[in-house]
C-alpha positions as CSV (number, residue, x, y, z in Angstrom):
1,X,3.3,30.7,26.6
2,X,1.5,32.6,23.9
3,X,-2.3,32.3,22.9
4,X,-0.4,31.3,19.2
5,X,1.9,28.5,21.0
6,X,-1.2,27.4,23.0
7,X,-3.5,27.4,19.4
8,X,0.0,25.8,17.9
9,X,0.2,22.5,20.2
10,X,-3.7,21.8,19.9
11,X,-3.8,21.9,16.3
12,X,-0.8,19.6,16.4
13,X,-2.5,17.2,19.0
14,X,-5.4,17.1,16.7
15,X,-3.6,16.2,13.5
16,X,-1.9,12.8,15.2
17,X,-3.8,9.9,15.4
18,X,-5.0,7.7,18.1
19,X,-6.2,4.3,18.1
20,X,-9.3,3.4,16.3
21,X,-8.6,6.5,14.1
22,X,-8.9,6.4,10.0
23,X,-5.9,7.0,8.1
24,X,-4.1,6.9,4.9
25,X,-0.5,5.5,4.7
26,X,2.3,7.9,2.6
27,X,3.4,4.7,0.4
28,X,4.0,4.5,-3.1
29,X,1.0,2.0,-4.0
30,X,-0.8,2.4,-1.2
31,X,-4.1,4.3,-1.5
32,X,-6.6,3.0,0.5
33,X,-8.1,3.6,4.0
34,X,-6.6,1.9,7.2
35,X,-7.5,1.7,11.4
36,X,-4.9,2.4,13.5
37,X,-5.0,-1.2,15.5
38,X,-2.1,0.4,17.8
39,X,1.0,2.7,18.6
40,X,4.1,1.5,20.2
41,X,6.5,5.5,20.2
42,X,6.9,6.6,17.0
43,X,5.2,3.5,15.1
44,X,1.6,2.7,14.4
45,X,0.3,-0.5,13.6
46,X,-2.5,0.1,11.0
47,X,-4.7,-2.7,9.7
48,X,-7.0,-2.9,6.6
49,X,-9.9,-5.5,6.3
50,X,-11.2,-7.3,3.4
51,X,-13.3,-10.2,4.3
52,X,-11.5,-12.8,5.9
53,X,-8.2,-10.9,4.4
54,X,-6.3,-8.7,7.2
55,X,-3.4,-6.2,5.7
56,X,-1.8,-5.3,8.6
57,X,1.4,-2.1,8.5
58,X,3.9,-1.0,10.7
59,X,5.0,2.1,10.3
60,X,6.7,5.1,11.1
61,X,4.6,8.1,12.5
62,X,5.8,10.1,9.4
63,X,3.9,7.7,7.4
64,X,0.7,8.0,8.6
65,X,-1.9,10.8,7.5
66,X,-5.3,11.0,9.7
67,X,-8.5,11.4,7.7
């Protein structure tokens, strides 16, 4: 494996997000910042609170952006 490949796959380890990790959803209408609560294969549950208010997503990993 090349020292690109190798610089490649950590750079794409680093953009996807883990649990407890900031992110902004790709949705039409949705601009605000979310938690990811949890990530079950290619979905992640994110969750916004407001209060006593709890928005909680699930979505697709192509959905997801980390801050």
């Amino acid at each position: 494996m090349s020292e690109e490949q190798k610089w490649l796959e950590s750079r794409e380890s680093e953009k996807k997000a883990k649990v407890g990790d900031w992110v902004t959803v790709k949705t039409v209408g949705l601009t605000e910042r979310y938690v990811v609560e949890s990530i079950e294969g290619d979905f992640y549950t994110v969750i916004q609170k407001e209060g006593t208010y709890t928005h909680r997503l699930t979505l697709d990993k192509n959905k997801v952006r980390k801050l």
